[in-house]
ChimeraX commands (.cxc) that place a marker at each C-alpha (Angstrom):
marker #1 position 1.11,21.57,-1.92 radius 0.5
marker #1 position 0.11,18.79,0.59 radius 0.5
marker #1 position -0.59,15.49,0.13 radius 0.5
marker #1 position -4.44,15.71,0.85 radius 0.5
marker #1 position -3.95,18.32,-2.05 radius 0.5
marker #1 position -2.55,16.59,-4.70 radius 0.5
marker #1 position -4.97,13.01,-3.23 radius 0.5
marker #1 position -2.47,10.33,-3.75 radius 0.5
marker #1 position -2.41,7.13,-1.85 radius 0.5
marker #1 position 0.78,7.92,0.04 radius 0.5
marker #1 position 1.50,8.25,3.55 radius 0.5
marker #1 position 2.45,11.19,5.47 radius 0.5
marker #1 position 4.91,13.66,3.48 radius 0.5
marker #1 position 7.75,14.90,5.71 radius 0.5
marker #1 position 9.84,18.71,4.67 radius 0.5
marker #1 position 12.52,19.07,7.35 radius 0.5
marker #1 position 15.28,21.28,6.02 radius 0.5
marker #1 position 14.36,20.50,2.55 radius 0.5
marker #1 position 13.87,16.63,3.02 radius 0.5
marker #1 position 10.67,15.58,1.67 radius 0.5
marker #1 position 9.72,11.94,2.40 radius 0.5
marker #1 position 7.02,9.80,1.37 radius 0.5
marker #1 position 6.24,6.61,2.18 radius 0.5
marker #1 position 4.24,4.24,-0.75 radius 0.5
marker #1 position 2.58,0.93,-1.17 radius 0.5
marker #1 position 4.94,-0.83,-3.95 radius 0.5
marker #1 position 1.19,-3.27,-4.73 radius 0.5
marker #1 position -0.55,-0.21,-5.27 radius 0.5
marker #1 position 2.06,2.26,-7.31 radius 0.5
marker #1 position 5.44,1.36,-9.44 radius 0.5
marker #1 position 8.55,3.01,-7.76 radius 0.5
marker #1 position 8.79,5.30,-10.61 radius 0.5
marker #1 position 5.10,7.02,-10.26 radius 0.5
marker #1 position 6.25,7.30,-6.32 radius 0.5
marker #1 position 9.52,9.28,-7.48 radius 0.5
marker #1 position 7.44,11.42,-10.05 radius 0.5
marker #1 position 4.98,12.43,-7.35 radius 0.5
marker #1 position 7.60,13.07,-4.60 radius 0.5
marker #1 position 9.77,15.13,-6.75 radius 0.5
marker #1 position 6.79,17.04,-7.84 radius 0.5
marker #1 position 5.79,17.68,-3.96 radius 0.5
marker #1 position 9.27,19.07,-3.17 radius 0.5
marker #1 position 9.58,21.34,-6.28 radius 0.5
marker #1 position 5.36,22.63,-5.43 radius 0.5
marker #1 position 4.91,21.59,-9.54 radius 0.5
marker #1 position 2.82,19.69,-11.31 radius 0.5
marker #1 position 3.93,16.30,-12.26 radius 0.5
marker #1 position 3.00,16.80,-15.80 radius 0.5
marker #1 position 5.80,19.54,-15.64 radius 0.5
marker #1 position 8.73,17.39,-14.33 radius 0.5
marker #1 position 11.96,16.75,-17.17 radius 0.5
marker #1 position 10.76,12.94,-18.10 radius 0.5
marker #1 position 12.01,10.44,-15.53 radius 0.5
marker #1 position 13.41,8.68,-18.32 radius 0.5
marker #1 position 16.66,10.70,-19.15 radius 0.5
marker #1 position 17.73,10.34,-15.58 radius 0.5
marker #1 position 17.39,6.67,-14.59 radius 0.5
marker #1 position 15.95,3.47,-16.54 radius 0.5
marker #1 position 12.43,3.40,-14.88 radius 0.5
marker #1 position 11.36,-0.07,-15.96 radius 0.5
marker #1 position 14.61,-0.87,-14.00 radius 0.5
marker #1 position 13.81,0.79,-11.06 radius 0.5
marker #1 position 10.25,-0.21,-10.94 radius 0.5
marker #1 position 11.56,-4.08,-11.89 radius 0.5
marker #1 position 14.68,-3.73,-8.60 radius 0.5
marker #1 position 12.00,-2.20,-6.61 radius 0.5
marker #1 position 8.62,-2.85,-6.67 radius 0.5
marker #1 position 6.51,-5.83,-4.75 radius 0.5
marker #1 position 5.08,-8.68,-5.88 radius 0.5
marker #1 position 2.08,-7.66,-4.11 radius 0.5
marker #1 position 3.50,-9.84,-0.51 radius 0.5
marker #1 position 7.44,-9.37,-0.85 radius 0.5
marker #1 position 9.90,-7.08,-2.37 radius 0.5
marker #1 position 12.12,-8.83,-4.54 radius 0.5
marker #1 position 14.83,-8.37,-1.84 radius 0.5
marker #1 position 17.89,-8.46,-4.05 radius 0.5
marker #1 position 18.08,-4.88,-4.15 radius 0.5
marker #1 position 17.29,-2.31,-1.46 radius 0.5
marker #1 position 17.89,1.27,-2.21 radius 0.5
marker #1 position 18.35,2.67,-5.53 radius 0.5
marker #1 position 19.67,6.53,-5.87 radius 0.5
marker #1 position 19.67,9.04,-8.62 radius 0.5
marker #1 position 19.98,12.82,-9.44 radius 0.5
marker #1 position 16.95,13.83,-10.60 radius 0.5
marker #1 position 14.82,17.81,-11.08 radius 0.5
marker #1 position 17.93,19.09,-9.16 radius 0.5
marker #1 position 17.37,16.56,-6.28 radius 0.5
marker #1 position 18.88,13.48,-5.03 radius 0.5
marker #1 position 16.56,10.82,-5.05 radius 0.5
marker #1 position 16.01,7.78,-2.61 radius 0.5
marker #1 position 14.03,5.26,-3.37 radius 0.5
marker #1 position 14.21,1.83,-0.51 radius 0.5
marker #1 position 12.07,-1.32,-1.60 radius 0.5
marker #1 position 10.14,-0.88,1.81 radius 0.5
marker #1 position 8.46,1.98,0.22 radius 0.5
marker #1 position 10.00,5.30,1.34 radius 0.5
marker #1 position 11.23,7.43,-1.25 radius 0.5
marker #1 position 13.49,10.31,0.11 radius 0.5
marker #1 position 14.07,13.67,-1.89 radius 0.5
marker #1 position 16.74,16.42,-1.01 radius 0.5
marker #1 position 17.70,19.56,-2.66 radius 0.5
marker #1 position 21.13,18.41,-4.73 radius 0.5
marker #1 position 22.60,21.54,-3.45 radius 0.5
marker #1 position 22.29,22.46,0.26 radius 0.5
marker #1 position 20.00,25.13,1.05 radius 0.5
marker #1 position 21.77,27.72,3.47 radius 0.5
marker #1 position 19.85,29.16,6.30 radius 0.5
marker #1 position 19.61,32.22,4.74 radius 0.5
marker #1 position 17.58,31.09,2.04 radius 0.5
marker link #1:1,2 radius 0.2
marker link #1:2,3 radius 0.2
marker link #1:3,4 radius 0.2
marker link #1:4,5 radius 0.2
marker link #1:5,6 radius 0.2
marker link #1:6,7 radius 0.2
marker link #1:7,8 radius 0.2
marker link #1:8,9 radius 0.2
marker link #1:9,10 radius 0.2
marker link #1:10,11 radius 0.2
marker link #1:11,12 radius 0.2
marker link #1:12,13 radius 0.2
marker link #1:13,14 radius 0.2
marker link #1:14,15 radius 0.2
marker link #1:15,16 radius 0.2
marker link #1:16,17 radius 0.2
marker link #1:17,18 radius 0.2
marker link #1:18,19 radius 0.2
marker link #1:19,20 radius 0.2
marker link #1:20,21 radius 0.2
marker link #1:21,22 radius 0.2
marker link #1:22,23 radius 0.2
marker link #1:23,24 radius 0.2
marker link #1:24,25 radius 0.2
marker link #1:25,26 radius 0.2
marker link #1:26,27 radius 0.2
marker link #1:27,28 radius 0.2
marker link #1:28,29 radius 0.2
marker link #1:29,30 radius 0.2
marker link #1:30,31 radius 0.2
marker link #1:31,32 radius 0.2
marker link #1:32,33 radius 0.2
marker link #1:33,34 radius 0.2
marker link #1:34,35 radius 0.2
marker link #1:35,36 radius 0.2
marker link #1:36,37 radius 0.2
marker link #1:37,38 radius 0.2
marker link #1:38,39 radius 0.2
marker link #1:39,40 radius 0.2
marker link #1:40,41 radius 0.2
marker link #1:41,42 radius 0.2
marker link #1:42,43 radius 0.2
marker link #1:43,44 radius 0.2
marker link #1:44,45 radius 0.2
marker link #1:45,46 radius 0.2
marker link #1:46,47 radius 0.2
marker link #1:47,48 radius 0.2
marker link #1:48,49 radius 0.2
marker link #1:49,50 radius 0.2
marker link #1:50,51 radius 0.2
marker link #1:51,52 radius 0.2
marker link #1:52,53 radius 0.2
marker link #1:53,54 radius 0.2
marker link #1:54,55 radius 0.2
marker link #1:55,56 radius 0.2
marker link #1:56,57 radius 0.2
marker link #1:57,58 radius 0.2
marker link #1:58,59 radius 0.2
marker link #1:59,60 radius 0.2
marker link #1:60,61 radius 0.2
marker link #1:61,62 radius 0.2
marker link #1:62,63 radius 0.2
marker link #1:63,64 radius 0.2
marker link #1:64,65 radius 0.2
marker link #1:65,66 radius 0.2
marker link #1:66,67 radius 0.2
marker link #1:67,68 radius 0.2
marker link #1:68,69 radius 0.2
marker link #1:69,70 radius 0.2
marker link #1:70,71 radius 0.2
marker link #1:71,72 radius 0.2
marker link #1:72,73 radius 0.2
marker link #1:73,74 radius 0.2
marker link #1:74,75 radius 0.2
marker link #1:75,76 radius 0.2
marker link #1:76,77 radius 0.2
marker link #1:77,78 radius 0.2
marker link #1:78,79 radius 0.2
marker link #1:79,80 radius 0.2
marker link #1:80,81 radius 0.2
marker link #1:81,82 radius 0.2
marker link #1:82,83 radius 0.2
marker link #1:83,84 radius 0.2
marker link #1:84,85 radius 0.2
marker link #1:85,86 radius 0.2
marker link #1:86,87 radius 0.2
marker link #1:87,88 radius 0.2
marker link #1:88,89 radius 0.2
marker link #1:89,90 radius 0.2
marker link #1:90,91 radius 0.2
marker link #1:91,92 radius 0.2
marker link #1:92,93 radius 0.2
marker link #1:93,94 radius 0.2
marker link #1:94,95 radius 0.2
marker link #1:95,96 radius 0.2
marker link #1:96,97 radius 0.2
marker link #1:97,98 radius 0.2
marker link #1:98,99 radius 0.2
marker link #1:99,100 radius 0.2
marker link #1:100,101 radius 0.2
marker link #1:101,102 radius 0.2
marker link #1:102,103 radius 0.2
marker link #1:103,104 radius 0.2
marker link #1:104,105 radius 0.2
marker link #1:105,106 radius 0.2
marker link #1:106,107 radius 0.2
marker link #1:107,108 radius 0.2
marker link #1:108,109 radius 0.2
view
């Protein structure tokens, strides 16, 4: 699934050798929504069918460490990772949120 597919306001989704990366206004989605919908992009589900963020990191802590004010990130705290869905989750207060397989994939696969 693309993300013209899924119609989010993201930009461009990258998949090199099982990186997906998406790039978010903080303003105009929390951290934690960005994660949701990255995660749900790598694994081709539905959001809705994602384990709850919740049991894997305290989301109004990431959102709070992350997100912008709207002109400025609060810039005490720049990347924040977590395990989460089987991936290892990136998430920088510029916006980018990075997801890779927790194992690596072999070229076989």
């Amino acid at each position: 699934m693309t993300t013209s597919d899924r119609g989010e306001d993201h930009g461009s989704v990258t998949d090199a050798d099982g990186d997906i990366q998406a790039e978010y206004d903080w303003s105009s989605v929390t951290p934690s929504t960005a994660v949701i919908e990255t995660v749900a992009i790598a694994t081709n589900r539905e959001p809705t069918a994602l384990e709850p963020l919740y049991k894997s990191v305290d989301v109004d802590a990431l959102d709070a460490l992350l997100a912008s004010d709207g002109f400025h990130s609060t810039g005490r705290v720049t990347t924040v990772s977590f395990a989460f869905a089987g991936y290892d989750v990136t998430v920088q207060n510029n916006g980018v949120v990075v997801v890779q397989p927790t194992e690596p994939r072999h070229e076989s696969e």
